[in-house]
Biopython code that builds the backbone (N, CA, C, O; Angstrom):
import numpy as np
from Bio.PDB.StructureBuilder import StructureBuilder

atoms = [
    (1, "UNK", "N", (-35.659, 54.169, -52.311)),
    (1, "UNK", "CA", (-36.203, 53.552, -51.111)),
    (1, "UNK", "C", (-35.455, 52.260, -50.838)),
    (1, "UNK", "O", (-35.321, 51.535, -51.824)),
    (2, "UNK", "N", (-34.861, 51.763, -49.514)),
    (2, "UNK", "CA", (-34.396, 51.006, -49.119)),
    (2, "UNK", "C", (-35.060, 49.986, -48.587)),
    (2, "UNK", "O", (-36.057, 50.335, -47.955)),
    (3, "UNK", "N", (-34.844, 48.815, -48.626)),
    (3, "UNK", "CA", (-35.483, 47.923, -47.558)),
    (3, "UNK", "C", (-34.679, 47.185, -46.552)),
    (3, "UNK", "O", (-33.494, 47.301, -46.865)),
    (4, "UNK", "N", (-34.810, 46.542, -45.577)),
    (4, "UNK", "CA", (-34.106, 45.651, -45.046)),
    (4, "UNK", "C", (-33.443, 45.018, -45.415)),
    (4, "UNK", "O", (-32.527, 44.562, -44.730)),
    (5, "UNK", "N", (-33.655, 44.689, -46.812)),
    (5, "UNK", "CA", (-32.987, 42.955, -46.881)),
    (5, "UNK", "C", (-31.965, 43.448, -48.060)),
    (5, "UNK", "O", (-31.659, 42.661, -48.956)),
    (6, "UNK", "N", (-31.368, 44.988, -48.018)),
    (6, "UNK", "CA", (-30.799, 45.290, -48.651)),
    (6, "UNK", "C", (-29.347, 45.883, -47.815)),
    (6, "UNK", "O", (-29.419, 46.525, -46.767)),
    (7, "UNK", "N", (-27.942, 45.498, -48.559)),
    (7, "UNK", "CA", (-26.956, 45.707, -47.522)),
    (7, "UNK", "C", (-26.629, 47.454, -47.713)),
    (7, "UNK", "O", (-26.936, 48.159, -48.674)),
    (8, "UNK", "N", (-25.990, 47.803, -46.596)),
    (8, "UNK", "CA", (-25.717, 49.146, -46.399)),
    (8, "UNK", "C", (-24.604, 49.473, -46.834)),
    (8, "UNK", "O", (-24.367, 50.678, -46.921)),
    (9, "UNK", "N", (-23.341, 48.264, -47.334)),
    (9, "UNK", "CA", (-22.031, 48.603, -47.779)),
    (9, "UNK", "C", (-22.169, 47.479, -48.817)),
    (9, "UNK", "O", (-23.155, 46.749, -48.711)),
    (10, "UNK", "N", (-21.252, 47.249, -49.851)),
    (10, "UNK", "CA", (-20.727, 46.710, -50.583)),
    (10, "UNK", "C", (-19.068, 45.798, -50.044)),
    (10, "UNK", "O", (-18.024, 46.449, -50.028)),
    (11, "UNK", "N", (-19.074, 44.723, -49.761)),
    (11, "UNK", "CA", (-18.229, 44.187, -50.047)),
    (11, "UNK", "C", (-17.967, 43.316, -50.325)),
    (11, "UNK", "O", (-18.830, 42.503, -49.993)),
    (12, "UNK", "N", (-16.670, 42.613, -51.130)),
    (12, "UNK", "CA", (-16.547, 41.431, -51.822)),
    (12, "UNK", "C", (-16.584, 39.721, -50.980)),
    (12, "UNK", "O", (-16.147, 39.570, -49.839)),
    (13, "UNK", "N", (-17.140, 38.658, -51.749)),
    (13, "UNK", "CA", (-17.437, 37.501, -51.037)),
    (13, "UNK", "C", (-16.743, 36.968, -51.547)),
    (13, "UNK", "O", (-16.415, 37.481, -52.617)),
    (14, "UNK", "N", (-15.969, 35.466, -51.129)),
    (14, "UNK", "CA", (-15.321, 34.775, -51.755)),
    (14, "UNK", "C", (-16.296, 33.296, -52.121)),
    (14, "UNK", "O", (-15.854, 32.216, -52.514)),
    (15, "UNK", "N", (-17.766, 33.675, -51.839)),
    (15, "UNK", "CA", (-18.751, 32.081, -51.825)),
    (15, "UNK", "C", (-18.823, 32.319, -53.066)),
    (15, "UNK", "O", (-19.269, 33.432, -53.343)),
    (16, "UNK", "N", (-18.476, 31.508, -54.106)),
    (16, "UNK", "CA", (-18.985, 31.412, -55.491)),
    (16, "UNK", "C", (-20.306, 30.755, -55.882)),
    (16, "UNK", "O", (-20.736, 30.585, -57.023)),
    (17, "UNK", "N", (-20.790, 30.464, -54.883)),
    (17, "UNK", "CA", (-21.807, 28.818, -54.879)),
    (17, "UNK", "C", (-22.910, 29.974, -55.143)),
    (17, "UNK", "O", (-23.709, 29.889, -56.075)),
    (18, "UNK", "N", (-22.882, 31.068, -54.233)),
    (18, "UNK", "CA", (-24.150, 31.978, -53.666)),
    (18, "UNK", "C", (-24.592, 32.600, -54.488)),
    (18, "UNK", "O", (-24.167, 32.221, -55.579)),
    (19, "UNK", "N", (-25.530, 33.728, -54.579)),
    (19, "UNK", "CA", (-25.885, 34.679, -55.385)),
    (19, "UNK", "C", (-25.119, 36.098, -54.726)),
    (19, "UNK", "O", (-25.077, 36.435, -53.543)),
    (20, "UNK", "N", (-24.535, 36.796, -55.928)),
    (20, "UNK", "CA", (-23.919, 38.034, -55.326)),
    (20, "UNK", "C", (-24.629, 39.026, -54.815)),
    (20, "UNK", "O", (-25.206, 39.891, -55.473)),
    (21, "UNK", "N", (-24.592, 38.879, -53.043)),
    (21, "UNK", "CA", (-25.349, 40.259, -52.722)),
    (21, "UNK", "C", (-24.406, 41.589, -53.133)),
    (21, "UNK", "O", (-23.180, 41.492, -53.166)),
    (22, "UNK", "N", (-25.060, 42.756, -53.422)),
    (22, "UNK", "CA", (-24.530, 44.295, -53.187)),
    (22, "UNK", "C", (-25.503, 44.865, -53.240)),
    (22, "UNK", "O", (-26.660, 44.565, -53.534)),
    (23, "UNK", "N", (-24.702, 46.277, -52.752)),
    (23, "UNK", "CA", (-25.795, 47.147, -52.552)),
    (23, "UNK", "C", (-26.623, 47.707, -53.779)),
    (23, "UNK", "O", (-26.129, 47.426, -54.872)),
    (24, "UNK", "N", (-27.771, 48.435, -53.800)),
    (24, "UNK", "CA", (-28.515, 48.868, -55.026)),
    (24, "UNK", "C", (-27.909, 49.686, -55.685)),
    (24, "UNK", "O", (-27.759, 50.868, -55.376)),
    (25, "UNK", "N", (-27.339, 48.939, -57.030)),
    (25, "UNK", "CA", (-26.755, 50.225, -57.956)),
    (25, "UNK", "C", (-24.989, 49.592, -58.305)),
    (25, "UNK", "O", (-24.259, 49.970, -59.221)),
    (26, "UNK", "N", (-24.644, 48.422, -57.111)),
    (26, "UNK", "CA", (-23.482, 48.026, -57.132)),
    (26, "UNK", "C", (-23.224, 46.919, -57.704)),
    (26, "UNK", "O", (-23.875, 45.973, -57.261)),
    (27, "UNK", "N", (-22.297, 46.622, -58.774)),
    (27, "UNK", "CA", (-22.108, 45.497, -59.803)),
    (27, "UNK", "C", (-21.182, 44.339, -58.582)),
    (27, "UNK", "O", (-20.896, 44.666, -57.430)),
    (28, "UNK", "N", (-20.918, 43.238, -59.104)),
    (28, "UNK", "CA", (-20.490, 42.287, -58.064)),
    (28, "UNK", "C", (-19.292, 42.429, -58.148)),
    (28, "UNK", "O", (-18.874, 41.751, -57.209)),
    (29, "UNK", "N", (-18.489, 42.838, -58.621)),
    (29, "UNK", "CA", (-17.125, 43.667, -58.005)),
    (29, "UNK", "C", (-16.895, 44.526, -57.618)),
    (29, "UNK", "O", (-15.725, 44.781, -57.333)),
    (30, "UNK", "N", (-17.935, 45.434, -57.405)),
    (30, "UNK", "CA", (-18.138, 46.875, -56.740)),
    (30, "UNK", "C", (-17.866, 46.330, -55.264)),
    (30, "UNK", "O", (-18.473, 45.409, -54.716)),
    (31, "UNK", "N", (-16.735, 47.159, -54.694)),
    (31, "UNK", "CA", (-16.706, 47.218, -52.969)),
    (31, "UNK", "C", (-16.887, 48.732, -52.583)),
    (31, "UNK", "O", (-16.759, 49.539, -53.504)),
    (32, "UNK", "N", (-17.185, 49.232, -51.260)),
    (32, "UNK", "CA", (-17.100, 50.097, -50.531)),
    (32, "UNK", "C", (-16.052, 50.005, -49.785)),
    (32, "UNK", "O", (-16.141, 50.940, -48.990)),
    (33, "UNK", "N", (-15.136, 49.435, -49.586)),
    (33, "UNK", "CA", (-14.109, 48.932, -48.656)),
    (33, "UNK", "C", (-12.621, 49.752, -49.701)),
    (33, "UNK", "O", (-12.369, 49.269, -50.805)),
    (34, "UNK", "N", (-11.958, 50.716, -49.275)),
    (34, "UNK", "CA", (-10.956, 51.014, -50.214)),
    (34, "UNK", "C", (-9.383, 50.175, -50.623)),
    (34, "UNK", "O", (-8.488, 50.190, -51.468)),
    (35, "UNK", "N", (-9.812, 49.460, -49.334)),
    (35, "UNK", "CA", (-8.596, 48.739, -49.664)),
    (35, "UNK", "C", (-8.524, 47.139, -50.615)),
    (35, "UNK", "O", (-7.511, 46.597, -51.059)),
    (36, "UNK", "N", (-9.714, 46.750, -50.695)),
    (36, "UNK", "CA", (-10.391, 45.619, -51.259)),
    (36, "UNK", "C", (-10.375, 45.602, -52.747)),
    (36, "UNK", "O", (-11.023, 46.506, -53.275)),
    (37, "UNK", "N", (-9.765, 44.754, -53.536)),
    (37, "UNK", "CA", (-9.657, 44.693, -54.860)),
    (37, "UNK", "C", (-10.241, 42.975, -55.299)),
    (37, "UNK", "O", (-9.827, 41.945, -54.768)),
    (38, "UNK", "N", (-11.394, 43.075, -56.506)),
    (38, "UNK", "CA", (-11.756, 41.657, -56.921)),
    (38, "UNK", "C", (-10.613, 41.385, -57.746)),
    (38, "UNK", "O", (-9.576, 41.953, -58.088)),
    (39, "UNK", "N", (-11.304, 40.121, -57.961)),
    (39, "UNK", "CA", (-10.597, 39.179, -59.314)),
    (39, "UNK", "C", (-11.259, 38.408, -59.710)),
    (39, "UNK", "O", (-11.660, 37.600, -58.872)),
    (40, "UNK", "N", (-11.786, 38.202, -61.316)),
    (40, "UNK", "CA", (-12.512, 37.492, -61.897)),
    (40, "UNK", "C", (-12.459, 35.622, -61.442)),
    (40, "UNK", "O", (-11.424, 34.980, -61.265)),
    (41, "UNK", "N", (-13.364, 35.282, -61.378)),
    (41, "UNK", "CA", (-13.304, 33.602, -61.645)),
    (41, "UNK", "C", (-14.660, 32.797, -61.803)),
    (41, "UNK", "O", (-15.708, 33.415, -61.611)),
    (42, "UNK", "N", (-14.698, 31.569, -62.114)),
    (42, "UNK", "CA", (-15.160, 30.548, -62.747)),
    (42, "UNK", "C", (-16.081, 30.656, -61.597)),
    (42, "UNK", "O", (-15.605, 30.266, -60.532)),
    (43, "UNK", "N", (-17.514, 31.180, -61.570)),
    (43, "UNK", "CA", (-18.663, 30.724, -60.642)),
    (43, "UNK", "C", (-18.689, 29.185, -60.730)),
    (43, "UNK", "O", (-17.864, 28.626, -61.453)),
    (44, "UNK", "N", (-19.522, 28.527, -60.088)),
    (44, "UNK", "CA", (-19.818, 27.535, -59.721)),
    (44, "UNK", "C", (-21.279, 27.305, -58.806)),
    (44, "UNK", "O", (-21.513, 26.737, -57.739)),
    (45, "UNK", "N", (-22.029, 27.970, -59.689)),
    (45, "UNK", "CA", (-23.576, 27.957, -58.977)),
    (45, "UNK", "C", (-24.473, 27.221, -58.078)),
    (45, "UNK", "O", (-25.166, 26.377, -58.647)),
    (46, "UNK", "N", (-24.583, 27.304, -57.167)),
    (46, "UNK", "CA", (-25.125, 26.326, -56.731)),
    (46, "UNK", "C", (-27.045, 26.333, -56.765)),
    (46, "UNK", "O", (-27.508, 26.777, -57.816)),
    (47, "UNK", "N", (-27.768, 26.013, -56.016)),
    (47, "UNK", "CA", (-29.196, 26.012, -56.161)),
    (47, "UNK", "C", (-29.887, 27.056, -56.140)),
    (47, "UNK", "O", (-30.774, 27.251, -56.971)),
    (48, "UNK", "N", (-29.602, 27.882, -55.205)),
    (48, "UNK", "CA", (-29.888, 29.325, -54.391)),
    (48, "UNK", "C", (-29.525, 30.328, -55.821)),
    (48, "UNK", "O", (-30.474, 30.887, -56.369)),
    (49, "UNK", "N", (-28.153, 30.507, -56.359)),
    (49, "UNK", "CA", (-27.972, 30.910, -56.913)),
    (49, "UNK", "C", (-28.585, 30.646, -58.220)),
    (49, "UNK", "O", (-28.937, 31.677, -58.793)),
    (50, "UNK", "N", (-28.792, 29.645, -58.797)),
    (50, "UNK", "CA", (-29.097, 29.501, -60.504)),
    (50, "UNK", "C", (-31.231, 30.175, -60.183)),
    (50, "UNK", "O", (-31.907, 30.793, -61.006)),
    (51, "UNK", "N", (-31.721, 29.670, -58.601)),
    (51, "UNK", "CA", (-33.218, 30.289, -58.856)),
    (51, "UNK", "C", (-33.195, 31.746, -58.463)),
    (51, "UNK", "O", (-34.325, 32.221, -58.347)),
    (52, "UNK", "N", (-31.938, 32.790, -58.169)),
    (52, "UNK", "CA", (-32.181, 33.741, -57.822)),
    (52, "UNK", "C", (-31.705, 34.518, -59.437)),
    (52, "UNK", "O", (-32.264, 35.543, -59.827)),
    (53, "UNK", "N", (-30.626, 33.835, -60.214)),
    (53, "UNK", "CA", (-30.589, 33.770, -61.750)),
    (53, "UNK", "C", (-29.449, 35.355, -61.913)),
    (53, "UNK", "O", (-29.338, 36.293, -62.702)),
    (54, "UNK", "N", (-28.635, 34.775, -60.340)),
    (54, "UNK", "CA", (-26.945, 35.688, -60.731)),
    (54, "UNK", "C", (-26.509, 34.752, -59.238)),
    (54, "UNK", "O", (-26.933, 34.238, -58.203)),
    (55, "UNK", "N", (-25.305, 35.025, -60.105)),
    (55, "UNK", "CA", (-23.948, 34.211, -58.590)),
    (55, "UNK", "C", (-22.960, 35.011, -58.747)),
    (55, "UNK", "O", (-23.027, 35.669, -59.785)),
    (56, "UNK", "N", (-21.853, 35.239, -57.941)),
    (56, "UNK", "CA", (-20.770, 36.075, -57.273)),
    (56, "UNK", "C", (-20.065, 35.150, -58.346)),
    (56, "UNK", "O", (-20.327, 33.986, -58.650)),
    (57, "UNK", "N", (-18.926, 36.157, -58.916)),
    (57, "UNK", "CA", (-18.469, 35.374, -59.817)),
    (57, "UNK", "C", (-16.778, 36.370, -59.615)),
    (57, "UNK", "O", (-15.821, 36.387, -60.389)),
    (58, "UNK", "N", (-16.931, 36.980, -58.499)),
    (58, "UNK", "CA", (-15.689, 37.316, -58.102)),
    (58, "UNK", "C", (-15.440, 37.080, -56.681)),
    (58, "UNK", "O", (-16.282, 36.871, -55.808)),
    (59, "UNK", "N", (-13.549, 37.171, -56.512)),
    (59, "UNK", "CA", (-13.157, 36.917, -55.137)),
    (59, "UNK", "C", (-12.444, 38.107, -55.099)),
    (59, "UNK", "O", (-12.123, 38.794, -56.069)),
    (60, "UNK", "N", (-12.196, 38.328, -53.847)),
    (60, "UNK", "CA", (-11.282, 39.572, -53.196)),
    (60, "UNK", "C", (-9.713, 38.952, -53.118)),
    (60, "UNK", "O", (-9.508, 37.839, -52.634)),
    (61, "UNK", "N", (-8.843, 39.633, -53.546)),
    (61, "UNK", "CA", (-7.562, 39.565, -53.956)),
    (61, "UNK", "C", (-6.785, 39.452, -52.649)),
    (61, "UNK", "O", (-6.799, 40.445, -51.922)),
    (62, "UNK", "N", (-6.276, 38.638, -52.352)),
    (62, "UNK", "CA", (-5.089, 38.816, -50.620)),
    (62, "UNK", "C", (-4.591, 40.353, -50.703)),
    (62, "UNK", "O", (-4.110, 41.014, -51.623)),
    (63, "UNK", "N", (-4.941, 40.673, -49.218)),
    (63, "UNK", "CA", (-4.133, 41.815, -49.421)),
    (63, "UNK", "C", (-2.472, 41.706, -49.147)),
    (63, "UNK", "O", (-1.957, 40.803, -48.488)),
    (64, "UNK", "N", (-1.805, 42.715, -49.732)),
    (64, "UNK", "CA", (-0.706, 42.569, -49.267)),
    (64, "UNK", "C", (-0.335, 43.149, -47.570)),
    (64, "UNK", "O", (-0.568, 44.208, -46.987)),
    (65, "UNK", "N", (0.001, 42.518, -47.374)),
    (65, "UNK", "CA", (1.140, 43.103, -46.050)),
    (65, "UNK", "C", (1.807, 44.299, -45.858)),
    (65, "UNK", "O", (2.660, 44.312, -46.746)),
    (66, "UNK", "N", (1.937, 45.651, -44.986)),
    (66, "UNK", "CA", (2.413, 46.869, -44.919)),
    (66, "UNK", "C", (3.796, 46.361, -45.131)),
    (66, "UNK", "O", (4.233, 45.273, -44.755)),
    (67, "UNK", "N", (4.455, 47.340, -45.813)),
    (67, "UNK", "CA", (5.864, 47.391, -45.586)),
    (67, "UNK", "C", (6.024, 48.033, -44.531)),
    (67, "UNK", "O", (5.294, 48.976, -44.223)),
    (68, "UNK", "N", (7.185, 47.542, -43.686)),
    (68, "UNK", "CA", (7.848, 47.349, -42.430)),
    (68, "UNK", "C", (8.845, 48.550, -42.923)),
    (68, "UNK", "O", (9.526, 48.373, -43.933)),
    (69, "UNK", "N", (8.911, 49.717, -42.221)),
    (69, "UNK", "CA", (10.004, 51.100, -42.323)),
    (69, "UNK", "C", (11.156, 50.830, -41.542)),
    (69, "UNK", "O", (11.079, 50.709, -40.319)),
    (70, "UNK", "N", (12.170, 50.734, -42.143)),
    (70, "UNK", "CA", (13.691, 50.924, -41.384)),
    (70, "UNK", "C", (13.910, 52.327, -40.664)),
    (70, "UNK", "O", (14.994, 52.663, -40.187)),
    (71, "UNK", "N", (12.799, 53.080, -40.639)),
    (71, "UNK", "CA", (13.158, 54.580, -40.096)),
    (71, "UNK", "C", (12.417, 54.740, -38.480)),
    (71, "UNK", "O", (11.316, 54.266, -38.201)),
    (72, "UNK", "N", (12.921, 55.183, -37.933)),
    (72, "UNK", "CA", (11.976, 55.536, -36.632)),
    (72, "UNK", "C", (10.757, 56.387, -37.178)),
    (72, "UNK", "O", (10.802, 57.334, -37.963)),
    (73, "UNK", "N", (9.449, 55.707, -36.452)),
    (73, "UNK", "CA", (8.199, 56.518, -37.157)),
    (73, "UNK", "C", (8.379, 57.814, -35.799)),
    (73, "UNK", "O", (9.006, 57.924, -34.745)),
    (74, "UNK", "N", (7.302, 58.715, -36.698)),
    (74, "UNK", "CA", (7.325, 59.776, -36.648)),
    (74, "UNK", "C", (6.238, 59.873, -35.483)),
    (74, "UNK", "O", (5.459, 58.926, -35.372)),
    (75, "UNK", "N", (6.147, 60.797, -34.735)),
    (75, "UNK", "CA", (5.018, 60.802, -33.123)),
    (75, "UNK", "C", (5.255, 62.325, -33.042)),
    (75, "UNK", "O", (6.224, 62.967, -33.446)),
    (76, "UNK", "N", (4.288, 62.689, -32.506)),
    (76, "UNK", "CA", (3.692, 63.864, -31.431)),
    (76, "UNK", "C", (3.144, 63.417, -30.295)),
    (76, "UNK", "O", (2.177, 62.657, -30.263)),
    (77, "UNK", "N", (3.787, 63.906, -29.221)),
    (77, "UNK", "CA", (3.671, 63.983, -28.160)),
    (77, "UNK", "C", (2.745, 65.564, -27.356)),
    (77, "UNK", "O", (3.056, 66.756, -27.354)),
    (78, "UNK", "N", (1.639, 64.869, -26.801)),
    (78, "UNK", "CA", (1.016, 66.447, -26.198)),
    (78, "UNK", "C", (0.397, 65.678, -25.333)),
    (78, "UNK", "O", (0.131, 64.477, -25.372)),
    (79, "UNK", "N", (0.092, 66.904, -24.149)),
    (79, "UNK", "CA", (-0.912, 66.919, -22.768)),
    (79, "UNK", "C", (-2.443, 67.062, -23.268)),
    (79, "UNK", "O", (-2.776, 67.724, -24.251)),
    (80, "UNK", "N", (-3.141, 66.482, -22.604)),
    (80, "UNK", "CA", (-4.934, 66.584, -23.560)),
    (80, "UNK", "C", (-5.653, 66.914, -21.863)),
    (80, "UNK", "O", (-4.967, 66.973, -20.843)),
    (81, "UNK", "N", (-7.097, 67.086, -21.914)),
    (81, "UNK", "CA", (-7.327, 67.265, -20.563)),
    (81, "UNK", "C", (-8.514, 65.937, -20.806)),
    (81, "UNK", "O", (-8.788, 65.519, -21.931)),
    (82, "UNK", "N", (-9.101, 65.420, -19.594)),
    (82, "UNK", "CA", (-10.153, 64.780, -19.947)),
    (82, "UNK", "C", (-11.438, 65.072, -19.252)),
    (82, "UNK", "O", (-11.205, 65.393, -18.086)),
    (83, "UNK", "N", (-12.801, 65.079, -19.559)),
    (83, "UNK", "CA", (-13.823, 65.619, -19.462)),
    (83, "UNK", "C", (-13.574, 66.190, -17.884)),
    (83, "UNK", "O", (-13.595, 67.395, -17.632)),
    (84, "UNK", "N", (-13.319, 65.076, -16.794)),
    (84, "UNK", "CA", (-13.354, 65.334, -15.794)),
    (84, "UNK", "C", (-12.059, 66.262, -15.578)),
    (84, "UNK", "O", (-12.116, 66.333, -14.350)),
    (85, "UNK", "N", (-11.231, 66.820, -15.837)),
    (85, "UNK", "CA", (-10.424, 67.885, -15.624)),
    (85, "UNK", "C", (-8.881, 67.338, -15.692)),
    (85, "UNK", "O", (-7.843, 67.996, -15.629)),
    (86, "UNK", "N", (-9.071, 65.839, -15.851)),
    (86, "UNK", "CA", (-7.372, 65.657, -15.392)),
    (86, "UNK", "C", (-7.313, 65.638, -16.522)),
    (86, "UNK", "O", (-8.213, 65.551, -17.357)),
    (87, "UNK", "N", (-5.240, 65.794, -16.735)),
    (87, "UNK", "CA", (-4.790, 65.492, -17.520)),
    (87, "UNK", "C", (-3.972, 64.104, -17.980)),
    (87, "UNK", "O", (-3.403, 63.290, -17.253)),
    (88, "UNK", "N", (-4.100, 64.114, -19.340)),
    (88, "UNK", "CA", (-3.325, 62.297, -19.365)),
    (88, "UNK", "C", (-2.220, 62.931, -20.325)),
    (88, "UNK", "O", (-2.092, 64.150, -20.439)),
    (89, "UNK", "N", (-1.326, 61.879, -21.098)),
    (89, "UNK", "CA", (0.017, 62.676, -22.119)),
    (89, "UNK", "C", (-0.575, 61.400, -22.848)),
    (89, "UNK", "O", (-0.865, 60.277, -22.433)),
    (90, "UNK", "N", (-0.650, 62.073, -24.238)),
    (90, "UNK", "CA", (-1.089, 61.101, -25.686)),
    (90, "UNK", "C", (0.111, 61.184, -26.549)),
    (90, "UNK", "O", (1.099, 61.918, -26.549)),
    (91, "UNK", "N", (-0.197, 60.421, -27.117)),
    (91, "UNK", "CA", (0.761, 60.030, -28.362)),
    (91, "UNK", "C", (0.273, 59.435, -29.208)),
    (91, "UNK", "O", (-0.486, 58.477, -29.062)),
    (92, "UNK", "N", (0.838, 60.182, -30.783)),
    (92, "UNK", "CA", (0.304, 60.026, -31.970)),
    (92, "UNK", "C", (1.663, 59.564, -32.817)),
    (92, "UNK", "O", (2.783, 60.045, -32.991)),
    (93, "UNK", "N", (0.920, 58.313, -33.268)),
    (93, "UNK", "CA", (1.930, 58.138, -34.882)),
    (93, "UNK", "C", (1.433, 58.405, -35.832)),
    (93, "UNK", "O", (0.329, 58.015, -36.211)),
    (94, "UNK", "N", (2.315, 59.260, -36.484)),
    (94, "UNK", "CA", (1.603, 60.406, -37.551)),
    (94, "UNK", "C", (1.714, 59.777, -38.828)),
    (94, "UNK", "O", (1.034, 60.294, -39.714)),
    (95, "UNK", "N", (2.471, 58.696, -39.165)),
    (95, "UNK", "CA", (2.142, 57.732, -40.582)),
    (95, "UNK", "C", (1.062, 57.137, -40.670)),
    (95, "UNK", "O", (0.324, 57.129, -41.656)),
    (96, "UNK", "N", (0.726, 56.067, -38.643)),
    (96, "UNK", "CA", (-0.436, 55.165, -39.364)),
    (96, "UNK", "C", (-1.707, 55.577, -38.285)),
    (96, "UNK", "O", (-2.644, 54.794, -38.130)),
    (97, "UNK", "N", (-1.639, 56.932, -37.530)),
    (97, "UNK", "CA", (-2.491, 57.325, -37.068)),
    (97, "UNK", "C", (-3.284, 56.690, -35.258)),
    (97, "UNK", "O", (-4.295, 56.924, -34.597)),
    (98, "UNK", "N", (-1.837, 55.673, -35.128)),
    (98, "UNK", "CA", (-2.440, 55.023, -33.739)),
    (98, "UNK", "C", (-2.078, 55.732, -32.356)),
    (98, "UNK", "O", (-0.964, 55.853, -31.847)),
    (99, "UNK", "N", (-2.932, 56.032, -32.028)),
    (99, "UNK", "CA", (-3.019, 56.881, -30.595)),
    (99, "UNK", "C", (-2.951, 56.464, -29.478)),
    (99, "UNK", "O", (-4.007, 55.956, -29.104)),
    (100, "UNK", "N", (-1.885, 56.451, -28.519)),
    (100, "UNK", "CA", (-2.078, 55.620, -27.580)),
    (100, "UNK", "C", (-2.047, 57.076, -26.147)),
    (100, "UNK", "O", (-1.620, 58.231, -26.159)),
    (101, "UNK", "N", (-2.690, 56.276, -25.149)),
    (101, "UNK", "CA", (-2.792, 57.744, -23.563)),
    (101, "UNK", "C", (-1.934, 56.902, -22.556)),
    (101, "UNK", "O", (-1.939, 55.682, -22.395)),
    (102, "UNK", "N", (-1.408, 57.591, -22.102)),
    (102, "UNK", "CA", (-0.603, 57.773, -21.178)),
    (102, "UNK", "C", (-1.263, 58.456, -19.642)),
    (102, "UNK", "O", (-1.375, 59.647, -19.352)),
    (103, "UNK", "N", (-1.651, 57.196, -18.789)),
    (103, "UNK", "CA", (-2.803, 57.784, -17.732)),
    (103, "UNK", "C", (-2.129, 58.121, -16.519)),
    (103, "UNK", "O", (-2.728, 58.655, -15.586)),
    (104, "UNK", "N", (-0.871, 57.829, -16.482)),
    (104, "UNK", "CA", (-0.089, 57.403, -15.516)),
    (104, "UNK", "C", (0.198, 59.201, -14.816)),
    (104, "UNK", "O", (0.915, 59.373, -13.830)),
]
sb = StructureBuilder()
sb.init_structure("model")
sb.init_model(0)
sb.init_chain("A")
sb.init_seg("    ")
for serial, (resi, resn, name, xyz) in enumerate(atoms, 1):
    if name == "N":
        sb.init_residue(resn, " ", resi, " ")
    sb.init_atom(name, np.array(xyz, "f"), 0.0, 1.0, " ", f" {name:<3s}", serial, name[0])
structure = sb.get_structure()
């Protein structure tokens, strides 16, 4: 059973002061986020935290930056129809999945 005041995802905080929210069942480095990685460090409790009697005692790691491809990315090109009957021309990049329409 769930309540309100309980979160629906897991992810990492960088407030050390606070008490670590997660979701029920999730340790304070547990994320739902796949790209999100902790890293241990030195809490620093503040009031909230020492009467709730746990604090976040991890931070989320910088992510790195995509590498940049020297290759022309890869696309599909197709005609789609739209509800109302016309047609637009879409385009797909098939590495990082961004779709752009062509209404013209």
């Amino acid at each position: 059973m769930t309540t309100q005041n309980e979160p629906l995802s897991t992810t990492l905080d960088s407030d050390t002061t606070k008490p670590s929210v997660t979701a029920p069942g999730d340790g304070p480095a547990d994320t739902t986020d796949p790209t999100e990685f902790a890293t241990s460090v030195t809490p620093q409790p503040g009031y909230e935290a020492v009467a709730a009697g746990t604090v976040n005692a991890v931070k989320p790691v910088p992510k790195k930056a995509a590498a940049k491809s020297s290759t022309k990315p890869r696309t599909e090109k197709y005609t789609a129809a739209r509800p109302d009957g016309s047609e637009v021309k879409v385009t797909r990049n098939i590495e990082t999945g961004e779709t752009t329409v062509d209404e013209s």
